[in-house]
N, C-alpha and C positions, 0 to 999 in steps of 0.2 A: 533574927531576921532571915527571911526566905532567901534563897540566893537568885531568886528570878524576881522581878518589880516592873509594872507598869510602869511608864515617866508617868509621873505625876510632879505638884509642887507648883512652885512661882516659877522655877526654870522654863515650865511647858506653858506655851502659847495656847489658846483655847484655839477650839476648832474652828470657831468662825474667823481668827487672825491667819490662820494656816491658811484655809481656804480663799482668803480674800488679799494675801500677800501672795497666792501662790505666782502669778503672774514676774513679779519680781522677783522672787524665788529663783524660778528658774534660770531669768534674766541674768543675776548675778552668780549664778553656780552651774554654769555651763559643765556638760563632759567634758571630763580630764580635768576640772581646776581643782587643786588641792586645798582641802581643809584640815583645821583644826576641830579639835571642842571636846566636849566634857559627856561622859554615859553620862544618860540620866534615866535608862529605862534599859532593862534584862530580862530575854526570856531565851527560851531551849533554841527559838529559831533566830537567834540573834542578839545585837543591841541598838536602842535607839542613841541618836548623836543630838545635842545642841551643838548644832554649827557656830562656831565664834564669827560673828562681823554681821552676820546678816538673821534679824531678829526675828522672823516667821518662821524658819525652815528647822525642821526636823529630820536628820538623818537615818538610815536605817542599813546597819553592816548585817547582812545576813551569811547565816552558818555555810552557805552555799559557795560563798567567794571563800571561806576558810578553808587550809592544809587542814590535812590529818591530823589529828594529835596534837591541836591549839587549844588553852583553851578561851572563850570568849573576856576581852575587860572586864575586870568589874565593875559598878557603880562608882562614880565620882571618880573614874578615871581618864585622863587626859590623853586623849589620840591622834591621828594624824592619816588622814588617808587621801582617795580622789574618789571625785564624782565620778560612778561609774551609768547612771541611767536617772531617770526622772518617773515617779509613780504618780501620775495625774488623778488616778479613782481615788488615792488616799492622802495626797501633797505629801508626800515622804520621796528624800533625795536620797536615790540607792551607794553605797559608799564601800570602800574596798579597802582597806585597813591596812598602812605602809607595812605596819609589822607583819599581815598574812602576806604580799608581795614578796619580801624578803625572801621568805621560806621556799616559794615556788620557782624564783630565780635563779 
């Protein structure tokens, strides 16, 4: 298996639930609130997050908030970070990953 993967699967909400929860979304994942949840998607420029609690939203920790020298979760792994910005063109909730904080502190 390739080590980059779109989300795909039952985990990922269709476009039209993103879109149409996005309202709520935001609502409940204000900047700064800390999340959980699970990869479910890897590529070069990142990975996407299922957010645990809240069922529309799709996170996305980009390689830009990452230290030097990390390298991104794998698939099906369990993370923890905060909402750092809101992408309204794409309903993706931008997220910053405790473990890259760490490193920067």
């Amino acid at each position: 298996m390739d080590e980059h993967a779109w989300p795909s699967g039952p985990e990922v909400p269709a476009a039209g639930l993103l879109r149409e929860g996005w309202a709520a979304t935001v609502a409940a994942l204000p900047v700064g609130t800390q999340i959980t949840g699970k990869v479910i998607g890897r590529q070069r420029f990142g990975v996407f997050i299922r957010i645990d609690g809240v069922p529309y939203a799709i996170g996305l920790a980009e390689i830009t908030a990452m230290p030097l020298g990390m390298d991104l979760p794998a698939l099906g792994a369990f993370v923890r970070g905060e909402v750092i910005w809101h992408a309204t063109h794409n309903h993706q909730v931008k997220v910053r990953l405790d473990e890259w904080r760490a490193v920067n502190e």
